[in-house]
Short mmCIF file of the C-alpha atoms (twelve columns), coordinates in Angstrom:
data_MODEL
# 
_entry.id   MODEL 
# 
loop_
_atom_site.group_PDB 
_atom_site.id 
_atom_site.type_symbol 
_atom_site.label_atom_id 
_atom_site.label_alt_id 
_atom_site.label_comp_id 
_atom_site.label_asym_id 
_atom_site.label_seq_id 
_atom_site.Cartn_x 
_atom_site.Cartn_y 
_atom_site.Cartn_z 
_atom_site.pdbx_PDB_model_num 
ATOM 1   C CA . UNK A 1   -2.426  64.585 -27.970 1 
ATOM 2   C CA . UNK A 2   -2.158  68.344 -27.725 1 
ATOM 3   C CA . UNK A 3   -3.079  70.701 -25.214 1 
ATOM 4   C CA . UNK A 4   -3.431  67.595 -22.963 1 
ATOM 5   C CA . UNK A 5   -0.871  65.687 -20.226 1 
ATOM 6   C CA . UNK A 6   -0.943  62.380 -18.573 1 
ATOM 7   C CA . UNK A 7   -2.024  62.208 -15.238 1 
ATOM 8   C CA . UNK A 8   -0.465  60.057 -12.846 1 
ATOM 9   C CA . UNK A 9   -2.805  56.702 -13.715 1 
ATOM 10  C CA . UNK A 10  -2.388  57.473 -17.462 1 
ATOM 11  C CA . UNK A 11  -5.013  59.365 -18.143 1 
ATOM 12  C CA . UNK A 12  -5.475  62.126 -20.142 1 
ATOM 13  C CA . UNK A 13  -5.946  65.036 -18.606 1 
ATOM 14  C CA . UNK A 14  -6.983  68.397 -20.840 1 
ATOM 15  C CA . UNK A 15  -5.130  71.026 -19.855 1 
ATOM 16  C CA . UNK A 16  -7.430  73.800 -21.632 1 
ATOM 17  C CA . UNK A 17  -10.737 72.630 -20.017 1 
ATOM 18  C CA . UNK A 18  -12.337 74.337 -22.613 1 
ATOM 19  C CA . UNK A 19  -15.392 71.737 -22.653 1 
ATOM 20  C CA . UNK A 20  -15.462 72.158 -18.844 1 
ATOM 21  C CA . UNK A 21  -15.682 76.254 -19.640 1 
ATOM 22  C CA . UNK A 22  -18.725 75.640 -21.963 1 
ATOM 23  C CA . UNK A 23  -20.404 74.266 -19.405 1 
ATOM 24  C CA . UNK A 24  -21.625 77.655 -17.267 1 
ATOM 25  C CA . UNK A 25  -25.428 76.551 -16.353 1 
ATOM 26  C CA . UNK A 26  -25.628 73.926 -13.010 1 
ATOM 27  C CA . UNK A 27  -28.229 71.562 -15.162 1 
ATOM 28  C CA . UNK A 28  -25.360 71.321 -18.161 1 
ATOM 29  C CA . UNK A 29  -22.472 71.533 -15.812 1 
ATOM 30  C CA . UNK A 30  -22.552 67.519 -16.300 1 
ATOM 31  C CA . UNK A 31  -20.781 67.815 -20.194 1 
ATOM 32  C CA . UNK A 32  -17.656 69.413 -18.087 1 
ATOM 33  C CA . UNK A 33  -16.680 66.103 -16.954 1 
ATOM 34  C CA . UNK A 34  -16.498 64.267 -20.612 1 
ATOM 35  C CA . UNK A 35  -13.779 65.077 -22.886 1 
ATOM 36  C CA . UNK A 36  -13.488 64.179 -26.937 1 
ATOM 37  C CA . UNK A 37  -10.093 62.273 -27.942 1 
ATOM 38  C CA . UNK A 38  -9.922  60.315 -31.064 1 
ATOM 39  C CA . UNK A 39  -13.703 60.300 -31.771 1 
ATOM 40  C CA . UNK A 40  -14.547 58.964 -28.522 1 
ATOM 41  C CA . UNK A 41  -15.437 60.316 -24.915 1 
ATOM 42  C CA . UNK A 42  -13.189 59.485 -22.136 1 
ATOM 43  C CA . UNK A 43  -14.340 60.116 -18.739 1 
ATOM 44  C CA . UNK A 44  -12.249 62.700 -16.225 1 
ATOM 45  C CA . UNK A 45  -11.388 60.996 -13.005 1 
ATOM 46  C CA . UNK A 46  -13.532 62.856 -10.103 1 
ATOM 47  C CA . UNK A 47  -10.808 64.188 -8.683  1 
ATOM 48  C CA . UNK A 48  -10.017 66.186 -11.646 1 
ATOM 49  C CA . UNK A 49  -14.005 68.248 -12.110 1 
ATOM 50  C CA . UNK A 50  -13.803 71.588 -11.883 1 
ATOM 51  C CA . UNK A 51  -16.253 73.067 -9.281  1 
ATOM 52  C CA . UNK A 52  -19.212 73.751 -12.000 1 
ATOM 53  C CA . UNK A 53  -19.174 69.583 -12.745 1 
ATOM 54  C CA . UNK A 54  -19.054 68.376 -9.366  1 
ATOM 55  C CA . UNK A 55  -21.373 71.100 -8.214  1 
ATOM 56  C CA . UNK A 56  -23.861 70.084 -11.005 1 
ATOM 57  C CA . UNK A 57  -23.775 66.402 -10.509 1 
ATOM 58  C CA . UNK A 58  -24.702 67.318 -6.695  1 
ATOM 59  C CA . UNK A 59  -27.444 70.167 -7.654  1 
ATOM 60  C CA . UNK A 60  -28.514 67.829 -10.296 1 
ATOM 61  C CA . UNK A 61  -31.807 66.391 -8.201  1 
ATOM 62  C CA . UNK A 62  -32.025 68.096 -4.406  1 
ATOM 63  C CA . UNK A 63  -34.581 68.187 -2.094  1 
ATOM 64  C CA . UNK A 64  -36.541 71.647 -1.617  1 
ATOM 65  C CA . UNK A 65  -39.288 72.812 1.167   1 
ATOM 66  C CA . UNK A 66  -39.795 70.033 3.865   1 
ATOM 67  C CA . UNK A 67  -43.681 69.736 3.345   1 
ATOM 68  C CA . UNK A 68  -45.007 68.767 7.085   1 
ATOM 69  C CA . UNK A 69  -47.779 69.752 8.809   1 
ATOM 70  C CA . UNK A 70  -48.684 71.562 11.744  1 
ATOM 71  C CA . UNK A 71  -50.909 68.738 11.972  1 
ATOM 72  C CA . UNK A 72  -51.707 65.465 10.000  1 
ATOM 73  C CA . UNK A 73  -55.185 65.349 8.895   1 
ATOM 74  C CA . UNK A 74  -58.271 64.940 11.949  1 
ATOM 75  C CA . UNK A 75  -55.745 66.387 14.060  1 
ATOM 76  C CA . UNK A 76  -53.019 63.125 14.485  1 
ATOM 77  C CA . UNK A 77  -49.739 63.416 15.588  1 
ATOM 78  C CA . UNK A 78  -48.029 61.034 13.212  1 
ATOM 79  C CA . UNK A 79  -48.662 59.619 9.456   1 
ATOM 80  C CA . UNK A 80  -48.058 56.176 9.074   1 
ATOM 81  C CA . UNK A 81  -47.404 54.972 5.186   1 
ATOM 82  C CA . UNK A 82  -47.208 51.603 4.971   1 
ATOM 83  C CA . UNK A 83  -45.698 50.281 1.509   1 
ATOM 84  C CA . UNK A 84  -45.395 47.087 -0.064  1 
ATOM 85  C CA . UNK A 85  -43.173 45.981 -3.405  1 
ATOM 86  C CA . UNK A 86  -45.431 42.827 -5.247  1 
ATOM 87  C CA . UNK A 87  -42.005 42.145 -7.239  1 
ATOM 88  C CA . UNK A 88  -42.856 38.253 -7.301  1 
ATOM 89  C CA . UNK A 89  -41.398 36.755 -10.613 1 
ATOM 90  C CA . UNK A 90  -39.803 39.861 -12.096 1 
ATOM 91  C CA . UNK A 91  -36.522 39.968 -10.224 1 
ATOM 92  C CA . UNK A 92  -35.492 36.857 -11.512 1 
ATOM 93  C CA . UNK A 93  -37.130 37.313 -14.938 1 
ATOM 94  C CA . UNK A 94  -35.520 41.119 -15.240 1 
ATOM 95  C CA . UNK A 95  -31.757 38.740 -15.263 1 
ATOM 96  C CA . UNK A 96  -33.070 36.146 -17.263 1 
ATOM 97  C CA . UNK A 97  -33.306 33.958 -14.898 1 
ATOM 98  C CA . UNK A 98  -35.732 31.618 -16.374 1 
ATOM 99  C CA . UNK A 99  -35.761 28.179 -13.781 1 
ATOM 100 C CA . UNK A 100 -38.348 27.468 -11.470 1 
ATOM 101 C CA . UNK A 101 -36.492 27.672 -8.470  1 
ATOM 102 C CA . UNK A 102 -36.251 31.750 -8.218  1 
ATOM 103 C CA . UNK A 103 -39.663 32.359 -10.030 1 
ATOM 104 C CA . UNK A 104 -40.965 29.773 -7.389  1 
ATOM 105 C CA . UNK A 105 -39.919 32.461 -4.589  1 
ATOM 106 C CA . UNK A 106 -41.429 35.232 -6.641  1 
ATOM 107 C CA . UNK A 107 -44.387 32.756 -7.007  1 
ATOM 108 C CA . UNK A 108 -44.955 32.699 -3.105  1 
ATOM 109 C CA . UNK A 109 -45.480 36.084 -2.382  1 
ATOM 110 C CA . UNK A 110 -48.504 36.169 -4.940  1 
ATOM 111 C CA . UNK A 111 -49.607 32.885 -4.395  1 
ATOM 112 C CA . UNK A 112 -49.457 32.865 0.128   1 
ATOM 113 C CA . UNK A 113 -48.157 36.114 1.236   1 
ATOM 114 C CA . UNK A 114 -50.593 38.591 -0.404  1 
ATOM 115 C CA . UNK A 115 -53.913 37.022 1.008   1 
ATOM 116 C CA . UNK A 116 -52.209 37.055 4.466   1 
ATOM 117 C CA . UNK A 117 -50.600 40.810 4.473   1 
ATOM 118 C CA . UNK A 118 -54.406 42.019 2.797   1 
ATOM 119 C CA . UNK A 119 -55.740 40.336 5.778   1 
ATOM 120 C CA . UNK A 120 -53.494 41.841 8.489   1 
ATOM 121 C CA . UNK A 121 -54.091 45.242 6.809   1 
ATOM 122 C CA . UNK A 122 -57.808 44.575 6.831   1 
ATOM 123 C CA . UNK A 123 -57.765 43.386 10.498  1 
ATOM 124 C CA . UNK A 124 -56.061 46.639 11.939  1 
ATOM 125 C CA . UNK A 125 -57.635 49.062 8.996   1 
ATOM 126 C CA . UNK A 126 -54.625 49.982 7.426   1 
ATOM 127 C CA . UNK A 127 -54.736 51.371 3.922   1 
ATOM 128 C CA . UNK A 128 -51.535 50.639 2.010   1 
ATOM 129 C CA . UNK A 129 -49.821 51.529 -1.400  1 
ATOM 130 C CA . UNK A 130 -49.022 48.482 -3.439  1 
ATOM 131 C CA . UNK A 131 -45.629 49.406 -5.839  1 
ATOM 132 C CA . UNK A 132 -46.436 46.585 -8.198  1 
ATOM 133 C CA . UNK A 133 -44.423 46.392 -11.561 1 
ATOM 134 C CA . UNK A 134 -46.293 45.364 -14.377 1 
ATOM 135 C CA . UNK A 135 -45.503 42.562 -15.487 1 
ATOM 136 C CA . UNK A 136 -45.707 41.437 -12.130 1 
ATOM 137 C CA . UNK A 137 -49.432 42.910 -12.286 1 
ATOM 138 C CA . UNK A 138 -50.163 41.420 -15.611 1 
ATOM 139 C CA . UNK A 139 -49.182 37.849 -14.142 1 
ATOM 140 C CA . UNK A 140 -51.519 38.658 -11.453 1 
ATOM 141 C CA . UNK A 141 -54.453 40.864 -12.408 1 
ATOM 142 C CA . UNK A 142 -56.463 39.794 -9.763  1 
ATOM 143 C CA . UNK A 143 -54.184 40.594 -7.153  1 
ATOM 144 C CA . UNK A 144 -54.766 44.168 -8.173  1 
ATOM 145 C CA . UNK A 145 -58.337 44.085 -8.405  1 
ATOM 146 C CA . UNK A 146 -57.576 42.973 -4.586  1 
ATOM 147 C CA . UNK A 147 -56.070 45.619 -3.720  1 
ATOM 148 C CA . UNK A 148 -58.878 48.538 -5.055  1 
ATOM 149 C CA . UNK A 149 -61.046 46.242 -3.678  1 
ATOM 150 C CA . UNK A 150 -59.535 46.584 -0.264  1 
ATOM 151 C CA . UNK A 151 -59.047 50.416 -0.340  1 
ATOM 152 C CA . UNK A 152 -55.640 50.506 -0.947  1 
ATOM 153 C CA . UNK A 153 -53.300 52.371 -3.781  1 
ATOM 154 C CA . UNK A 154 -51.771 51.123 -6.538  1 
ATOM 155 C CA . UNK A 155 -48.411 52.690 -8.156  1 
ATOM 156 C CA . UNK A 156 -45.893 52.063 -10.392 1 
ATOM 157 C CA . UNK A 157 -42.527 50.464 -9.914  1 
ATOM 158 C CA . UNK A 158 -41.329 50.007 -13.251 1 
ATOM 159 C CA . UNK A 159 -42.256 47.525 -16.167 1 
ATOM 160 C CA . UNK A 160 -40.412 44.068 -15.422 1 
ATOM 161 C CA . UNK A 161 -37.945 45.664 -12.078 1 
ATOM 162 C CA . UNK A 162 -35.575 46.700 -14.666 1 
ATOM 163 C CA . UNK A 163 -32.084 48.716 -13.569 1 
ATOM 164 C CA . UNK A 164 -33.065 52.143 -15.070 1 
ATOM 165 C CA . UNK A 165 -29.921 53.556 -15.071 1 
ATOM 166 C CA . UNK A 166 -28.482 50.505 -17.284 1 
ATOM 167 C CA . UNK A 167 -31.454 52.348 -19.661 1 
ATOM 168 C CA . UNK A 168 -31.452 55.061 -22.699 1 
ATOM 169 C CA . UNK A 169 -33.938 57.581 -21.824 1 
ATOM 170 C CA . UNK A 170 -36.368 56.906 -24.388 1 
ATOM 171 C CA . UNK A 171 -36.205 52.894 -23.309 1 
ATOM 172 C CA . UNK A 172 -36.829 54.447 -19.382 1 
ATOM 173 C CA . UNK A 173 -40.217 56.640 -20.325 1 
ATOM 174 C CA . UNK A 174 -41.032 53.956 -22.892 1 
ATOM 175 C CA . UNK A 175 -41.357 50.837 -20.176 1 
ATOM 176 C CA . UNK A 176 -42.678 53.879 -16.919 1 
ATOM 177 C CA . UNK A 177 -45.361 55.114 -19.918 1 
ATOM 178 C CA . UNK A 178 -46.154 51.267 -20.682 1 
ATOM 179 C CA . UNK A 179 -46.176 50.551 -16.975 1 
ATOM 180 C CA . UNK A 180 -48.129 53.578 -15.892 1 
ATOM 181 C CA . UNK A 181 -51.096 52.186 -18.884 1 
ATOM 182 C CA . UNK A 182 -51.036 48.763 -17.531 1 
ATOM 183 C CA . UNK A 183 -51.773 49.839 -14.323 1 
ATOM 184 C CA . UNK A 184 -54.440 51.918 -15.054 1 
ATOM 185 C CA . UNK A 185 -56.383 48.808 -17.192 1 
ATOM 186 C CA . UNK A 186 -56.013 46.715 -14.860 1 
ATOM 187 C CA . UNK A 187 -57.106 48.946 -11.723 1 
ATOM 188 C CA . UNK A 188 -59.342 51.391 -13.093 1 
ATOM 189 C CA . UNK A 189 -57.390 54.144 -11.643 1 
ATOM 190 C CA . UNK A 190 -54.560 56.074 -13.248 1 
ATOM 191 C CA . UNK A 191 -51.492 55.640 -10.770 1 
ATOM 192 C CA . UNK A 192 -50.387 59.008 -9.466  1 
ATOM 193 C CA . UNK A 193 -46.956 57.567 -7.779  1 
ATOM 194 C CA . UNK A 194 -43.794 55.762 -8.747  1 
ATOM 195 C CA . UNK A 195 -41.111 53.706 -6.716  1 
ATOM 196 C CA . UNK A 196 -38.551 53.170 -9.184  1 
ATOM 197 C CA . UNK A 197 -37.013 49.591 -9.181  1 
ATOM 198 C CA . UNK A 198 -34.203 49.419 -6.788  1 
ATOM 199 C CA . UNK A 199 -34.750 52.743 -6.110  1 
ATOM 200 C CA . UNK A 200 -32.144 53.212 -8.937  1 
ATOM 201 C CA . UNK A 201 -32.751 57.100 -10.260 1 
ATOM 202 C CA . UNK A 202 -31.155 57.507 -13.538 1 
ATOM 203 C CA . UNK A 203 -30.438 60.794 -15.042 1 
ATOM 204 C CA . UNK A 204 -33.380 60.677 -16.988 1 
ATOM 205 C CA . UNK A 205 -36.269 59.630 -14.240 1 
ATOM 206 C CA . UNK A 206 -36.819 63.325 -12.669 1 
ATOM 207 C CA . UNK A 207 -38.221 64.195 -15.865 1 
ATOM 208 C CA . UNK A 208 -40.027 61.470 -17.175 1 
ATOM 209 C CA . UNK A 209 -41.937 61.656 -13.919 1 
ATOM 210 C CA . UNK A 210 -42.825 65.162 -14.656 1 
ATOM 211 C CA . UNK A 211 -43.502 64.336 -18.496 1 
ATOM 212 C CA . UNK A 212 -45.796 61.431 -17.346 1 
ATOM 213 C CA . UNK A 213 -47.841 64.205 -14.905 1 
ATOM 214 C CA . UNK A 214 -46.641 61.613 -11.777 1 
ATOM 215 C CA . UNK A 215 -47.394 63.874 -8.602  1 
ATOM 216 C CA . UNK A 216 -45.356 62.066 -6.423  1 
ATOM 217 C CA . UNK A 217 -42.017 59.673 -5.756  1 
ATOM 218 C CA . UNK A 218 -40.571 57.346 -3.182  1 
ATOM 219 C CA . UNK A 219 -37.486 56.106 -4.123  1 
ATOM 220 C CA . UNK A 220 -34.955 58.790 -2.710  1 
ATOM 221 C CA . UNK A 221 -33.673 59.453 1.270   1 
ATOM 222 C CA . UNK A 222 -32.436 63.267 1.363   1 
ATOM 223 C CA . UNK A 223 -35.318 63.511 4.538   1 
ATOM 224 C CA . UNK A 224 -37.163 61.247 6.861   1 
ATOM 225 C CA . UNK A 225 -40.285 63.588 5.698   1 
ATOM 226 C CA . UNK A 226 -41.779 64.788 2.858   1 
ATOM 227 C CA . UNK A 227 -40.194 67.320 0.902   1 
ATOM 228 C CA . UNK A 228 -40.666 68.603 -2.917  1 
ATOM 229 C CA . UNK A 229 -38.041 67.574 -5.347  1 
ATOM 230 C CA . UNK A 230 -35.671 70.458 -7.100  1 
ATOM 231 C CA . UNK A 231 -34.361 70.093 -10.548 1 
ATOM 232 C CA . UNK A 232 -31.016 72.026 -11.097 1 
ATOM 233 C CA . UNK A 233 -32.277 75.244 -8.870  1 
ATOM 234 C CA . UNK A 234 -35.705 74.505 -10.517 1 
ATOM 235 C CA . UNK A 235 -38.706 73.531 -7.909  1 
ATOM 236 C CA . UNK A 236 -40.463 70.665 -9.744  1 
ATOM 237 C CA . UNK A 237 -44.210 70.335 -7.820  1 
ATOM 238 C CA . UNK A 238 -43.092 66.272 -7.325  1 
ATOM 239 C CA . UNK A 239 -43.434 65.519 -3.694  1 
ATOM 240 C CA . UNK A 240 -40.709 62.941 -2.902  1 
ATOM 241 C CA . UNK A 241 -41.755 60.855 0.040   1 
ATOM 242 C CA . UNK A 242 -38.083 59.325 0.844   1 
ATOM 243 C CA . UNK A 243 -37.416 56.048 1.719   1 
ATOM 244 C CA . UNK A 244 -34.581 54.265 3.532   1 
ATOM 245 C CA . UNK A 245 -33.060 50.523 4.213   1 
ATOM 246 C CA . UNK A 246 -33.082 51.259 7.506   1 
ATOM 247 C CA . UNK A 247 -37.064 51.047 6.956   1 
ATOM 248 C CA . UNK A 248 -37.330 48.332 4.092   1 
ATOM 249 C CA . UNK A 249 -37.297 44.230 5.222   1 
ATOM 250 C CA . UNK A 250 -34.684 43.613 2.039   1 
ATOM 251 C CA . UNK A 251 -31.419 44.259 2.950   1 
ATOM 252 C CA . UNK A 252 -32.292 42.636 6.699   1 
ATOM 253 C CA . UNK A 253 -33.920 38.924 5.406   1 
ATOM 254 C CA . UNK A 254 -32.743 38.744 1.685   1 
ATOM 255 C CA . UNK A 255 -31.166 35.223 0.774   1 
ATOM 256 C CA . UNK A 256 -28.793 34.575 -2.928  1 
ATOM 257 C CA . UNK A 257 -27.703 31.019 -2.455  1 
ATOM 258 C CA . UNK A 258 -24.452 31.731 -4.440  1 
ATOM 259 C CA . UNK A 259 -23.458 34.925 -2.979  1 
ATOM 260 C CA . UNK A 260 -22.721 36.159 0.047   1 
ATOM 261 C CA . UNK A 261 -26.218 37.657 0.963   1 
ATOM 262 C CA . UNK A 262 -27.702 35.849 3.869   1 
ATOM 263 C CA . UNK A 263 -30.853 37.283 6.005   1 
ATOM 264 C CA . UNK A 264 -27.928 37.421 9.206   1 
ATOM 265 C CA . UNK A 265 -30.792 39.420 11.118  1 
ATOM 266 C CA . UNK A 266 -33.278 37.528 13.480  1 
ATOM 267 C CA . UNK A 267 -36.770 39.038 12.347  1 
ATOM 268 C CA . UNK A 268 -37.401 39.690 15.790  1 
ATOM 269 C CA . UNK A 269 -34.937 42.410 16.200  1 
ATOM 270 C CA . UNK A 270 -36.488 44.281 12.818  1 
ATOM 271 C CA . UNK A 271 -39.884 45.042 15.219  1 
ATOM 272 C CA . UNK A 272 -37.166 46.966 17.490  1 
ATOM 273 C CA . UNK A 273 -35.430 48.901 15.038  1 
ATOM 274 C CA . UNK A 274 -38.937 50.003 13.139  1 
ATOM 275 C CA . UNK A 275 -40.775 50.737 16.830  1 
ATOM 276 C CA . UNK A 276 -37.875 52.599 17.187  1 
ATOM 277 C CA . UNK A 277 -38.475 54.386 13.934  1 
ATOM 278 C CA . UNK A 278 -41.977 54.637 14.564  1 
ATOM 279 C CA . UNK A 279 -41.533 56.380 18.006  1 
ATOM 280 C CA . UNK A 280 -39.116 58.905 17.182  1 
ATOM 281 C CA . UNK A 281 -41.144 59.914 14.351  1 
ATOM 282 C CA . UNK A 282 -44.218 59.797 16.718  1 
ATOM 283 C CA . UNK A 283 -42.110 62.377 19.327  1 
ATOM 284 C CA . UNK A 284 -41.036 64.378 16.229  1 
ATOM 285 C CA . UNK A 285 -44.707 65.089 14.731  1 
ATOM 286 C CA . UNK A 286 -43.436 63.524 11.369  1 
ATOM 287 C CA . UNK A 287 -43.839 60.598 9.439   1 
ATOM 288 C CA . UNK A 288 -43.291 57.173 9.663   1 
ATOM 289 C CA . UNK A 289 -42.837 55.283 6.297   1 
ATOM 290 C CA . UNK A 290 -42.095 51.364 6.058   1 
ATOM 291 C CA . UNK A 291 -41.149 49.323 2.382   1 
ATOM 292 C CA . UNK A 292 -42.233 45.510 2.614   1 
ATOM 293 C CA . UNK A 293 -42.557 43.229 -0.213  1 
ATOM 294 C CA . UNK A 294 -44.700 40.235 -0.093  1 
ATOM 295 C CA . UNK A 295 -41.805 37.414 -0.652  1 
ATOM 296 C CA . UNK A 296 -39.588 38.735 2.002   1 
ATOM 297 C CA . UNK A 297 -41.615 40.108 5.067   1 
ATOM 298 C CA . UNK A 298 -45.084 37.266 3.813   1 
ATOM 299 C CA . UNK A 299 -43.404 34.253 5.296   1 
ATOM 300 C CA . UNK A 300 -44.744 32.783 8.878   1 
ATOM 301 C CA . UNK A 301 -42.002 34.150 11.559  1 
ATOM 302 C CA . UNK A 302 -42.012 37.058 9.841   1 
ATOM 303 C CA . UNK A 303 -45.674 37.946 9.142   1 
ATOM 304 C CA . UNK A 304 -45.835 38.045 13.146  1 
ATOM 305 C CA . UNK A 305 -43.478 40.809 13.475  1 
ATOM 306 C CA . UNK A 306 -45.682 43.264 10.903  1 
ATOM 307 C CA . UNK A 307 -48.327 42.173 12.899  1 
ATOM 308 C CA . UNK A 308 -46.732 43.138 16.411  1 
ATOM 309 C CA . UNK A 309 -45.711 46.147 14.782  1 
ATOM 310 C CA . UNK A 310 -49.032 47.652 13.770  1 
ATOM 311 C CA . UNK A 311 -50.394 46.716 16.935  1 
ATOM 312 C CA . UNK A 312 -47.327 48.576 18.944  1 
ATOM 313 C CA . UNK A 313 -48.241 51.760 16.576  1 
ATOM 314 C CA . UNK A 314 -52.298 51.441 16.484  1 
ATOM 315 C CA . UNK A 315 -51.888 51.398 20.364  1 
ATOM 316 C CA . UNK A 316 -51.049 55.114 20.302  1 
ATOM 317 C CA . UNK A 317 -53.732 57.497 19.812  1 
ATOM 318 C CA . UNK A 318 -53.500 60.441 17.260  1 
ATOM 319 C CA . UNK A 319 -51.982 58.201 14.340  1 
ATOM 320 C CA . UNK A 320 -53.092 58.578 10.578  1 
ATOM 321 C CA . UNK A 321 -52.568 55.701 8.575   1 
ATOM 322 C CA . UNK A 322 -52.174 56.990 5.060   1 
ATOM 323 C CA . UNK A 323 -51.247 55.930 1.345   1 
ATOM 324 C CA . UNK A 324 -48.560 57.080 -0.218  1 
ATOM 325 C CA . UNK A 325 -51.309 58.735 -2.560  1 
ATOM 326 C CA . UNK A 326 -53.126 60.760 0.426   1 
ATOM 327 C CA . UNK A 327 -49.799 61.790 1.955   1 
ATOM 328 C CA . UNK A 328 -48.424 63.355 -1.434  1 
ATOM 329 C CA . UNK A 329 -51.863 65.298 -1.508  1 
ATOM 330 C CA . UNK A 330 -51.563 66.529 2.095   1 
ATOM 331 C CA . UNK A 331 -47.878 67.494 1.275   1 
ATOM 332 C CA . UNK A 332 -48.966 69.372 -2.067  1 
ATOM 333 C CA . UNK A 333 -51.099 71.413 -0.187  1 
ATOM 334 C CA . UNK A 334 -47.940 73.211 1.331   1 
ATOM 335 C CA . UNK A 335 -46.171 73.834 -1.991  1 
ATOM 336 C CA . UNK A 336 -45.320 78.128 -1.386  1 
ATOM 337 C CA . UNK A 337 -46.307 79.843 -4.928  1 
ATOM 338 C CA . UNK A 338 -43.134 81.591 -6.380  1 
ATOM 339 C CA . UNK A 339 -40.477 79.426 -3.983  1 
ATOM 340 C CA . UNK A 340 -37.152 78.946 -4.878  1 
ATOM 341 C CA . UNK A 341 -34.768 75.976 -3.829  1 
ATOM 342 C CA . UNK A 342 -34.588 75.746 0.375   1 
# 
């Protein structure tokens, strides 16, 4: 192969880096890091980008203005977004995992823990946002009718939890368009808000959000608040509202019988950790967001620690309990005409 050497694993490395020159702009510094041999691309190890590739893949998706506050609405101290992911059957349908025994665990969380987590909520007057994929929602319309019904939001998390970056970008906005419809029908409200499954962001989701008109996301961690979401140097309007495992009941109670995953954390010591969370963010004037899903968090010695936790935070005055929905608005409101990236 001319104009190219091998490197010290055997691979190619082009010594002209004229594709890598081509690529001036941040938003297609990406196309630096593929190179053409034989018909076919071959990818550049990392350690051989040039600054404009690894630079791009970084500037790619960044966060912008950090959109708190002075103070949260009625004059609070602290917002308090309380989330939940209805995934039920579609994690094991999304791997084709057809047997009752997974769909059975999916099963629970529609069939015992939603009734009891809408009832907590209702008890302590907590308005939630429900990220409920659709097929999830079609297998359980009524489930979303509960939630309208109880004055919480409904958003999108995908069509069946599929892995978006395993996705084409026409396959991606084909399932989130499909998904956003579906949720609309079946709520009577077009969803303004997505949690992508996984909180996988492929390089296509930035901008099928903003195609789809989607004012919000929660599905990235650059911040623990608010903050608007930057395209390549570009300021998008899309509030992100991040998330983080520290804050999600998943990676803590989790079981795979024939892996290694095992829920190695005694519920009891998730209240600490999210008090913890909850105080700091109480001290700091910021927000406090949480990720449950129904399956996980729904079952008996585990319900009770939700339920100690909302009563540790409702016992603190100045809190505003908030969708996802209302706290994108509030943020939105602080957008500064003619910024630039932060």
């Amino acid at each position: 192969m001319r104009g190219a050497r091998a490197g010290a694993i055997g691979v190619p490395v082009v010594a002209g880096a004229a594709l890598a020159d081509r690529a001036r702009s941040l938003s297609d510094a990406w196309i630096a890091s593929r190179v053409i041999r034989m018909g076919g691309p071959i990818e550049l190890q990392p350690w051989q980008w040039d600054e404009p590739t690894w630079r791009g893949h970084v500037e790619r998706v960044r966060a912008g203005d950090r959109l708190v506050p002075d103070s949260w609405p009625g004059g609070a101290t602290v917002a308090v977004a309380i989330s939940f992911d209805p995934d039920h059957e579609t994690i094991p349908l999304r791997d084709a995992e057809t047997r009752p025994g997974k769909l059975s665990q999916g099963e629970y969380g529609a069939r015992v823990a939603v009734p009891k987590v809408l009832a907590l909520l209702a008890e302590f007057g907590v308005p939630a946002s429900f990220f409920m994929p659709a097929v999830s929602a079609l297998l359980h319309p009524d489930e979303v009718t509960a939630y309208v019904a109880g004055g919480h939001e409904v958003a999108v998390h995908g069509w069946i939890h599929e892995r978006n970056m395993l996705l084409e970008g026409a396959d991606e906005l084909d399932l989130t368009g499909r998904a956003v419809e579906v949720l609309e029908k079946l709520s009577g409200v077009r969803p303004v808000g997505i949690r992508t499954p996984s909180w996988d962001f492929s390089d296509h989701t930035l901008a099928i959000i903003e195609q789809l008109g989607l004012r919000y996301d929660s599905s990235l961690m650059a911040d623990d608040e608010p903050y608007e979401l930057v395209a390549a140097g570009r300021p998008t309007g899309i509030v992100e509202i991040p998330v983080e495992w520290i804050r999600d009941d998943a990676p803590y109670l989790m079981m795979e019988r024939y892996s290694s995953l095992r829920p190695y954390t005694p519920p009891r010591a998730l209240l600490e950790i999210w008090r913890d969370e909850f105080d700091a963010a109480y001290a700091e004037g910021g927000l406090f967001q949480l990720t449950l899903h129904p399956h996980v968090i729904g079952h008996r010695s585990r319900l009770l620690v939700l339920r100690e936790l909302l009563a540790h935070i409702a016992g603190h005055s100045g809190v505003w309990f908030a969708t996802h929905a209302q706290l994108a608005e509030v943020a939105r409101t602080l957008l500064r005409p003619g910024r630039e990236r932060s």
